[in-house]
KOLNUFI-164494 format. One record per residue (C-alpha): residue in three letters; x, y, z. Coordinates in steps of 0.001 Angstrom, whole numbers, plus 500000, padded with zeros to 6 digits. Layout:
ALAXYZ/...
END
This chain:
UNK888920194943739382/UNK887343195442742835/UNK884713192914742083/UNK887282190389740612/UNK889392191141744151/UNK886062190581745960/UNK885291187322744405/UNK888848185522745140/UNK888998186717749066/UNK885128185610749049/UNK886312181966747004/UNK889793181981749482/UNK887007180791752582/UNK887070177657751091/UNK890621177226750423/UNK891082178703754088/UNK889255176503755633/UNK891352173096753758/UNK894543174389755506/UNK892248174663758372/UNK891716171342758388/UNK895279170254757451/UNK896752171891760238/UNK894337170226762943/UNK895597166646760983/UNK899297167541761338/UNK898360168674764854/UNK897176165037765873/UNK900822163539766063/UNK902191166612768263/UNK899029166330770760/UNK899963162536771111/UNK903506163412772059/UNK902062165619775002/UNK900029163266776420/UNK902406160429776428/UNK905129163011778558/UNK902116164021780792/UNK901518160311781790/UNK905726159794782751/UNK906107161172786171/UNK904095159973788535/UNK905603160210791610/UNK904571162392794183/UNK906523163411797421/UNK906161165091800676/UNK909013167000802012/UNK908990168632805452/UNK910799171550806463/UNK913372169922808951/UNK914046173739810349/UNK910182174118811603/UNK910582171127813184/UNK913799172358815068/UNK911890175495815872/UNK908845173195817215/UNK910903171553819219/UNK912552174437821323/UNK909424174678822866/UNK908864171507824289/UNK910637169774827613/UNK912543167521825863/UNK913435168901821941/UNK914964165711820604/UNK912554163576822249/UNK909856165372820384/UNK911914165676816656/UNK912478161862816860/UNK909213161046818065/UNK907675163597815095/UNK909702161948812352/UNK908330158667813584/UNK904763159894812707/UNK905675161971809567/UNK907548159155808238/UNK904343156955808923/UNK902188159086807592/UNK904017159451804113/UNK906637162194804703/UNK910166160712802814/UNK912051163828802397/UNK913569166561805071/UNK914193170047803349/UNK917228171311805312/UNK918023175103805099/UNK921995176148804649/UNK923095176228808407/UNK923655179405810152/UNK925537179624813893/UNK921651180524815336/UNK920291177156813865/UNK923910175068815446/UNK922144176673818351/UNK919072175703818509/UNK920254172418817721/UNK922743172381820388/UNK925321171852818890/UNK927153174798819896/UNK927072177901822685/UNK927805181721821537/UNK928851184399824056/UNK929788187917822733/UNK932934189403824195/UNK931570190311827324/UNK929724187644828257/UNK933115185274827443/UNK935151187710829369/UNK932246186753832683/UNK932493183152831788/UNK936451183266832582/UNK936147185560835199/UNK937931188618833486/UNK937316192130832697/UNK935004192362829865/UNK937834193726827150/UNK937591197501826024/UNK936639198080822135/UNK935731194423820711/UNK932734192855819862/UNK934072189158818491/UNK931808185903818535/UNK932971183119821063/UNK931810179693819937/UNK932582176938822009/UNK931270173276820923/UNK928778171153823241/UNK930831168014822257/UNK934142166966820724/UNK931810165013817856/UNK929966168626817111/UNK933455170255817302/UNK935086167833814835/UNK931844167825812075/UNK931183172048812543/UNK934047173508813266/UNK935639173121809716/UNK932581174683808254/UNK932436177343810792/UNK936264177987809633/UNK936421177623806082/UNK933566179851805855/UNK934608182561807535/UNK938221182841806415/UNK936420182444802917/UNK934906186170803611/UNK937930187778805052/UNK936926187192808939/UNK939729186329810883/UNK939107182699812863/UNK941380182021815825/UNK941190179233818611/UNK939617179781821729/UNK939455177565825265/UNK936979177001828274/UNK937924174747830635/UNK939571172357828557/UNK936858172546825700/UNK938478173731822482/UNK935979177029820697/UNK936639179428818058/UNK937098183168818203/UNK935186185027814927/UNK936497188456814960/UNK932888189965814113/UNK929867190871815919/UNK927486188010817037/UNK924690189988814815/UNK926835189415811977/UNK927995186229812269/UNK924614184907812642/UNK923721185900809737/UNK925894184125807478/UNK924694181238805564/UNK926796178063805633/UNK926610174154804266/UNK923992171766805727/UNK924312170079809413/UNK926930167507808337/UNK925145165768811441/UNK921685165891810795/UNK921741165077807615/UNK923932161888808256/UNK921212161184810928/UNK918349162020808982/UNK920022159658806414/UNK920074157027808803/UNK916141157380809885/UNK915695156842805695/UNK914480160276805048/UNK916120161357801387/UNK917820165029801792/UNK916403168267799772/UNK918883171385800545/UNK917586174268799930/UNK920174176802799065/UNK920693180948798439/UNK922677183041796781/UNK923763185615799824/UNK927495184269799154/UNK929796184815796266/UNK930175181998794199/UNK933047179820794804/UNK933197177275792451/UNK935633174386794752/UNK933326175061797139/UNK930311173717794957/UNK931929171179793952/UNK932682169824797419/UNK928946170107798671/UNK927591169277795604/UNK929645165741795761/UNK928163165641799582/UNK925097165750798460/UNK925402163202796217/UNK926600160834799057/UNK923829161526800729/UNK921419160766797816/UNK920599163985797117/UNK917889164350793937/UNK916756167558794316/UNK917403171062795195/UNK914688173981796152/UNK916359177511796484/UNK916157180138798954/UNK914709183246798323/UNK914536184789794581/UNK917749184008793128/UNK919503180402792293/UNK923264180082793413/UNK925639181565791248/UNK923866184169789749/UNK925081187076791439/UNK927982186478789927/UNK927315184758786537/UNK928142188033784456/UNK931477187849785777/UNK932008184226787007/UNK929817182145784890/UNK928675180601788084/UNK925305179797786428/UNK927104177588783605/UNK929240176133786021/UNK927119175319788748/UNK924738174182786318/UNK927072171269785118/UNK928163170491788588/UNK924330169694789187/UNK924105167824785497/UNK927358165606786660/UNK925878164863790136/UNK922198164215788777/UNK920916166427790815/UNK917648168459789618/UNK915477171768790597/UNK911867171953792383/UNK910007174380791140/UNK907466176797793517/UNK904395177123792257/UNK902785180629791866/UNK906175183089792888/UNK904978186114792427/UNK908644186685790496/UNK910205183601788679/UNK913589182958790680/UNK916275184930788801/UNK918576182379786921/UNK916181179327787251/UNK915458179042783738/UNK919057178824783090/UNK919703176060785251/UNK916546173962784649/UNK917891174179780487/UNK921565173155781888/UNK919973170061783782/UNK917748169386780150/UNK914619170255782542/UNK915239167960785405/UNK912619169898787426/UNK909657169034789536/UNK907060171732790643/UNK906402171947794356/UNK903260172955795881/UNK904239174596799661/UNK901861174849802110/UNK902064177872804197/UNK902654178003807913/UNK899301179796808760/UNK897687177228806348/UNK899032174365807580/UNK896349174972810589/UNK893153174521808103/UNK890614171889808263/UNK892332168289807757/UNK889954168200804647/UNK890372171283803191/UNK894379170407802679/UNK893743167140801726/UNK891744168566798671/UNK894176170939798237/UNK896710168175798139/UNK894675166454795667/UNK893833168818793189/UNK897268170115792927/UNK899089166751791991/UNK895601165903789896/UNK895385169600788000/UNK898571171189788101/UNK901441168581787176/UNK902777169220791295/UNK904992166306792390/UNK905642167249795609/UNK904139168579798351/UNK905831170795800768/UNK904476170602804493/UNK905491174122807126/UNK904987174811810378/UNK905520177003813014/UNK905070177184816847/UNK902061180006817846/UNK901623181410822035/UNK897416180760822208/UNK896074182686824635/UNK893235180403824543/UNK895028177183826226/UNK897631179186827493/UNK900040177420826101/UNK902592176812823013/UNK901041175351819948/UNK902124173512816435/UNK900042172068813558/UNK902809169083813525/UNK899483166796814824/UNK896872168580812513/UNK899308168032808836/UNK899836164376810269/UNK896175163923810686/UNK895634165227806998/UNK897722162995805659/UNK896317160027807499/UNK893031158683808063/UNK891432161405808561/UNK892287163522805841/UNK893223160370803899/UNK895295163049801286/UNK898025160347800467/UNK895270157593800056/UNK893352159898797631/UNK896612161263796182/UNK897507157097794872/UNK893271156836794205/UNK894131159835791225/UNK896935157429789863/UNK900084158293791512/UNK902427156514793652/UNK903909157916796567/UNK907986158578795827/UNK910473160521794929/UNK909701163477792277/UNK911243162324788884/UNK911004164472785907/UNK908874164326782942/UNK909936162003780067/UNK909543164344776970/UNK908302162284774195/UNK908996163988770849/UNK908966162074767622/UNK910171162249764545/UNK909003165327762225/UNK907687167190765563/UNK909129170530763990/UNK907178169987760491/UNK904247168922761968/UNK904128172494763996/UNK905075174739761073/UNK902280172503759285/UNK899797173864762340/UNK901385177320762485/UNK900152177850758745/UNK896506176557759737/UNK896488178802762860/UNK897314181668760332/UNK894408180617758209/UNK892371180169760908/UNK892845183826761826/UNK892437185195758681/UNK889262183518758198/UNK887879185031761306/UNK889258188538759567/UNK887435187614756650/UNK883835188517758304/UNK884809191787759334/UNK887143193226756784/UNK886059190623753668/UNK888266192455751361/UNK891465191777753632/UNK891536187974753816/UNK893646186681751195/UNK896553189797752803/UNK895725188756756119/UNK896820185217755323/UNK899627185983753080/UNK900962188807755321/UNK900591186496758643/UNK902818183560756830/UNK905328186277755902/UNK905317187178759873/UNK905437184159761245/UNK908066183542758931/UNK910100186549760231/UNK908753185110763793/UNK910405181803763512/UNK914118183005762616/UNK913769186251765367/UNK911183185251768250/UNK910059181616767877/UNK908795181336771523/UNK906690184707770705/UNK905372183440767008/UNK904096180125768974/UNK902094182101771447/UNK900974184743769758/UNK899820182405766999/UNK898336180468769816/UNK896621183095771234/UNK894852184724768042/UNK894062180804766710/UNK892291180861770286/UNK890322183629769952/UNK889434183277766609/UNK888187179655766689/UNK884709180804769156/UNK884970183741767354/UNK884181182333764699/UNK881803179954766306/UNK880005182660767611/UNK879638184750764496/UNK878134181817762353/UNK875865180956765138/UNK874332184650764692/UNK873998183947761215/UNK872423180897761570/UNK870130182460763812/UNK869216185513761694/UNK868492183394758886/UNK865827180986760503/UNK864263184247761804/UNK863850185289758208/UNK862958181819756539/UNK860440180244759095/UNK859532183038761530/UNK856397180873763772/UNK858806177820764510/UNK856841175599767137/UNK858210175307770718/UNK859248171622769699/UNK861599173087766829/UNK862966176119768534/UNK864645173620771019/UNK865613171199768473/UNK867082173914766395/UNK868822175743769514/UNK870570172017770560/UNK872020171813766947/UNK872796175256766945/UNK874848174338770326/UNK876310171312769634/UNK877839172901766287/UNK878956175745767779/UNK880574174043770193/UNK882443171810767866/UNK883293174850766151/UNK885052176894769105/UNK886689173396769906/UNK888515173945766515/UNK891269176265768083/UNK892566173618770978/UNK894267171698769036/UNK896217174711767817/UNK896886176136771098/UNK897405172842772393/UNK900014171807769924/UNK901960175022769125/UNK902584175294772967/UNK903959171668773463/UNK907057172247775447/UNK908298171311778688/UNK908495174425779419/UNK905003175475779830/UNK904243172499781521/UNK906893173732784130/UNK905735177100784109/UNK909290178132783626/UNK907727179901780560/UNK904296181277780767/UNK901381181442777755/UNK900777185400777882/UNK897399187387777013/UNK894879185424779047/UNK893132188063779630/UNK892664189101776148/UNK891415185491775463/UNK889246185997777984/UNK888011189325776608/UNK888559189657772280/UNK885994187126771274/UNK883005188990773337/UNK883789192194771955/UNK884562190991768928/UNK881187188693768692/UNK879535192068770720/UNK880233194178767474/UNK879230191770764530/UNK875830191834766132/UNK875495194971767053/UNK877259196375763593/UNK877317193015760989/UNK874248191685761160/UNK872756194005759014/UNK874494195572756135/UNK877180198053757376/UNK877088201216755906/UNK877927205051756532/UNK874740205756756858/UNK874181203379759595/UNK877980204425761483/UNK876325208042761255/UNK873188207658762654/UNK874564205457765788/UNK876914208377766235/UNK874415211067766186/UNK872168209129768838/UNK871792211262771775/UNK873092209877775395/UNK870731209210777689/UNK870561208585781633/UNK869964204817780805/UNK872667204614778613/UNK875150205785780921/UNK873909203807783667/UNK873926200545781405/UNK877621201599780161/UNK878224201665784187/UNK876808198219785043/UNK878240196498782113/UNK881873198117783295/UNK881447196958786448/UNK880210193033785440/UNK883168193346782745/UNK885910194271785756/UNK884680191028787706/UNK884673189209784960/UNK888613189641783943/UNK889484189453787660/UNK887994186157787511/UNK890859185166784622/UNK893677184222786310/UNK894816182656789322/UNK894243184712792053/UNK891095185866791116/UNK888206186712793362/UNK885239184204794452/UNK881785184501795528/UNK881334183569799517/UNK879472180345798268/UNK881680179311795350/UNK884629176953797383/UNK882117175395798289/UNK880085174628794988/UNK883863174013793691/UNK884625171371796078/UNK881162169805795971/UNK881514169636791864/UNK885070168142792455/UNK884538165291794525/UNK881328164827792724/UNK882617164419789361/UNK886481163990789752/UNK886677167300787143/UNK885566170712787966/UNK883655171945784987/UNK884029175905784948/UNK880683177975786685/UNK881082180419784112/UNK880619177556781341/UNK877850175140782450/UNK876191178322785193/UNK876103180411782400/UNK877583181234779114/UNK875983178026777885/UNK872537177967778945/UNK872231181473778382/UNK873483180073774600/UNK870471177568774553/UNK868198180113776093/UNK869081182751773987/UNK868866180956770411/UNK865360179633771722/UNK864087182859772419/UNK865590184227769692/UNK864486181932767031/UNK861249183879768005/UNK862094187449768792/UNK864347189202767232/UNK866227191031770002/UNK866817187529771690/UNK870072187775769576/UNK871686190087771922/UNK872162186951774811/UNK874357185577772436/UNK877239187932773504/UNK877150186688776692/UNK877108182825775599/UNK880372183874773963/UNK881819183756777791/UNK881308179947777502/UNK882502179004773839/UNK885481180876774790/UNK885673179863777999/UNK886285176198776604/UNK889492176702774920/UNK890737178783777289/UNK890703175977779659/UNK893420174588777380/UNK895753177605778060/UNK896255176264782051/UNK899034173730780015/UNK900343172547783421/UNK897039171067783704/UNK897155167159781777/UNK895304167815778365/UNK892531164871779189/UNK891558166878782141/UNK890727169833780441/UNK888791167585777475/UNK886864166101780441/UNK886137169632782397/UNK884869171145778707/UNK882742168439777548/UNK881204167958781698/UNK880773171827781109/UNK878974171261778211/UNK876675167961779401/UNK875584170210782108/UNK875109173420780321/UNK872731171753778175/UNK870477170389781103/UNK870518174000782895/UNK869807175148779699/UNK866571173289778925/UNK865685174341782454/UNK866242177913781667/UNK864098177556778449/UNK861024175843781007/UNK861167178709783214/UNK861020181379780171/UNK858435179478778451/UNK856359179803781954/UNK857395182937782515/UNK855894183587778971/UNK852435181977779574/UNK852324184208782658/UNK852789187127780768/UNK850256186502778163/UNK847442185632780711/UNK848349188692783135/UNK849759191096780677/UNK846225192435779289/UNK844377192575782774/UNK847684194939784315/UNK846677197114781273/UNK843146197402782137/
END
């Protein structure tokens, strides 16, 4: 019986391996779909925060001089939209339109006694056009929160009384400048509020901006701070629902910022209410908008090239140097970036793109998209069990069976978490599997034809490469197709368990050869157990721990760098257009040519492979960045692999020297 069982989950390879290649078929049609939404959207645009600029100019002789003159050059230099913050009485301020006293100083200004026990707001309005576009939305917001408004007078100029401190009052968010944006309108800049959530929710309200904004062309909205509007009070309101459809009626969309350390509570909801009208928005800081003109020009680049960004989001901020004694802005230094000295919107529409306002992607799905997938789902199931099958043989016709069964269960329960997680394991399995073959392989020439020439190990050890290769390529279109949603390429949902990726098929490729290669038996378990610990041991245990801890904080985004590497990055970028990946063409793969050379000769030459694993793994990984446009990563694994190959053949020049060295100087050092 445990024979017969043996011989079906040995003949169930084959039969594995036909679904295998069945699912990567049905996969074809779903990867095409992707590609054609990834080429829709190709608009890029730069925004400008309008408020900076206001802050800019308070420092300057004459403030709207300087703002008309700067939206002259912005405008010139490829700047079409003005994000405008929700107003506050500080920013009516700054922008002159009004003047604030507190009760004492209003008492001064009328030459009274300062009154005992109040602290109210005075307002009075520069001009009777300021007083007629504010002082309805001073009003209605107010009364709106309970404050009592009354009328106020100063020598014939009408003002309102807020009965609540200054500190307070300034503090309360209310709609756009009515005036700026009508003038900002007129100078043909289009209009991005950005909006919070700081009020509750009230729903004619919403309606009334949201139809302003539409006069004013509005396309897009970025919110404030980590919450969309309405969902403070969505659980008793339904704001998010509502506010949601007043966006959907207007056609007005979301802009998405990249790399929040928290997702912006509620934005999922609304992007699914607007059917994903969303653009992602790459901000540049206000300390950053003072780098080298080049160095944001190739940030500009690579985000709208690499990352699916359509638009760019430009800060600044006035800074005292004590250097020229004087108040300074990067207004000059972003202009110059964008220009011809940076020449970021030039390179930008060199990459493809046209300069314009953000549109959303165009999802392409056709017909039989949802077969198709549960066609790749069972080959990603099959892949899995297959790489099962060479650890636990005896477990791969279960493995199979019971993973359909799950994924089954998945579907009707969790069907965002059965595409990932089938994703991720197809991922890992695929180099895995690569990997463990490649060993074989390996092992078996050393038994067959031990004295291979120099000429043959390197022919063999290119093969060996190339297949492997081929063979770890296997699980992309998996990943690539069980993850095709708009979604992902949002980032509004996010593939999880990079860092096992990253990790799983090293240790699992680590263990076949230090446990598979040879026949695994209790004998052998028992006698690696009973191996006394040594100072070396430890110490290797301590160096591999602390190369394996670099090595996963190297996985995600913010991981850390070597001094030199921004710059190798950049070079490799504008070299080749595509970064291949250090880790890939630096090492993993040579150290895969390498080590098959010098294995194909000596035995423990096998052990390198682990390390090659980085690369084969490394490979489809690169397909788990899905905001990044599925041709780029092709071209950044097969560069990788181009130039893997020729640092590899290096690698094997220098050993093979390195060898004759050794064999001419090796008996005299013994003498």
């Amino acid at each position: 019986m445990r024979q017969k069982w043996q011989y079906w989950n040995t003949v169930s390879r084959k039969w594995l391996w036909i679904i295998v290649i069945i699912g990567l078929i049905a996969s074809i049609p779903v990867i095409v779909d992707r590609v054609k939404t990834e080429s829709t959207s190709n608009n890029v645009e730069l925004v400008f925060d309008y408020r900076d600029l206001v802050d800019v100019s308070a420092y300057q002789v004459h403030p709207q001089d300087f703002i008309d003159q700067k939206l002259t050059e912005l405008k010139e230099a490829g700047v079409i939209t003005m994000a405008m913050f929700e107003s506050t009485l500080d920013e009516f301020r700054k922008s002159e339109r009004i003047k604030i006293y507190d009760s004492t100083e209003a008492a001064n200004l009328v030459g009274e006694l300062p009154p005992v026990n109040e602290n109210y707001t005075y307002i009075l309005f520069t001009s009777d056009e300021n007083r007629e576009a504010i002082s309805p939305i001073i009003e209605s917001t107010f009364e709106r929160l309970g404050i009592p408004v009354n009328n106020w007078s100063y020598l014939g100029e009408q003002g309102l009384v807020l009965e609540t401190p200054p500190e307070n009052a300034n503090l309360k968010p209310m709609p756009q400048d009515p005036i700026t944006m009508a003038y900002l309108h007129e100078r043909g800049f289009n209009i991005m509020p950005r909006l919070g959530d700081a009020l509750p929710y009230d729903g004619q309200a919403a309606a009334e901006l949201m139809a302003t904004y539409e006069q004013y062309g509005v396309k897009r909205i970025l919110f404030d701070g980590d919450k969309v509007k309405g969902y403070n009070d969505n659980e008793e309101m339904k704001s998010l629902s509502a506010f949601g459809e007043l966006m959907k009626q207007h056609g007005i969309g979301l802009a998405a910022i990249e790399n929040l350390k928290k997702p912006q509570s509620g934005f999922s909801t609304l992007a699914y209410l607007t059917d994903y009208n969303v653009a992602r928005l790459y901000s540049l800081s206000e300390a950053d908008a003072n780098l080298d003109v080049n160095v944001i020009s190739d940030r500009f680049a690579l985000a709208t090239k690499d990352r699916n960004i359509r638009m760019l989001y430009l800060n600044a901020a006035p800074a005292r140097s004590s250097l020229t004694a004087q108040i300074t802005d990067p207004l000059d230094n972003l202009i110059n970036a964008l220009g011809e000295e940076g020449r970021a919107v030039e390179r930008i529409e060199e990459n493809g793109f046209q300069m314009g306002q953000a549109e959303p992607f165009n999802v392409s799905e056709s017909a039989g998209e949802r077969y198709f997938k549960a066609v790749v789902a069972a080959g990603s199931v099959a892949l899995i069990a297959l790489m099962i099958s060479y650890f636990i043989p005896f477990l791969t016709l279960p493995a199979f069976v019971l993973g359909l069964l799950g994924s089954a269960g998945l579907f009707v329960l969790r069907p965002t978490l059965l595409e990932q997680s089938l994703a991720l394991f197809a991922a890992i399995s695929a180099p895995t599997i690569a990997m463990i073959l490649a060993v074989r392989k390996v092992n078996a020439s050393q038994i067959r034809t031990p004295d291979l020439s120099v000429k043959s190990r390197i022919s063999k050890s290119i093969i060996l490469y190339v297949w492997t290769s081929i063979l770890s390529f296997v699980g992309v279109p998996f990943m690539v197709a069980l993850l095709n949603n708009i979604t992902y390429s949002l980032v509004i949902d996010q593939f999880r368990g990079v860092s096992l990726l990253y990790s799983g098929p090293v240790v699992l490729v680590a263990i076949y050869v230090f446990f598979y290669r040879k026949s695994l038996s209790v004998a052998t378990i028992r006698q690696l157990l009973n191996q006394p610990i040594t100072i070396l041991m430890v110490v290797a245990a301590g160096i591999i721990g602390v190369v394996g801890l670099y090595y996963m904080s190297r996985t995600g985004n913010a991981g850390t760098t070597l001094p030199f590497e921004a710059q190798l990055r950049t070079f490799l970028e504008n070299t080749f257009g595509v970064r291949p990946r250090n880790k890939e063409f630096l090492l993993g793969h040579p150290v895969f040519i390498v080590g098959a050379f010098i294995a194909l000769k000596y035995r423990h030459g096998i052990y390198l492979l682990i390390i090659a694993a980085v690369a084969q793994l490394s490979m489809v990984g690169t397909f788990a960045h899905i905001h990044t446009p599925v041709h780029l990563s092709l071209i950044r694994g097969l560069l990788g692999l181009g130039l893997g190959l020729i640092v590899g053949l290096i690698a094997i020049l220098v050993w093979q020297v390195l060898e004759g060295c050794w064999k001419k100087w090796s008996p005299l050092l013994r003498k």
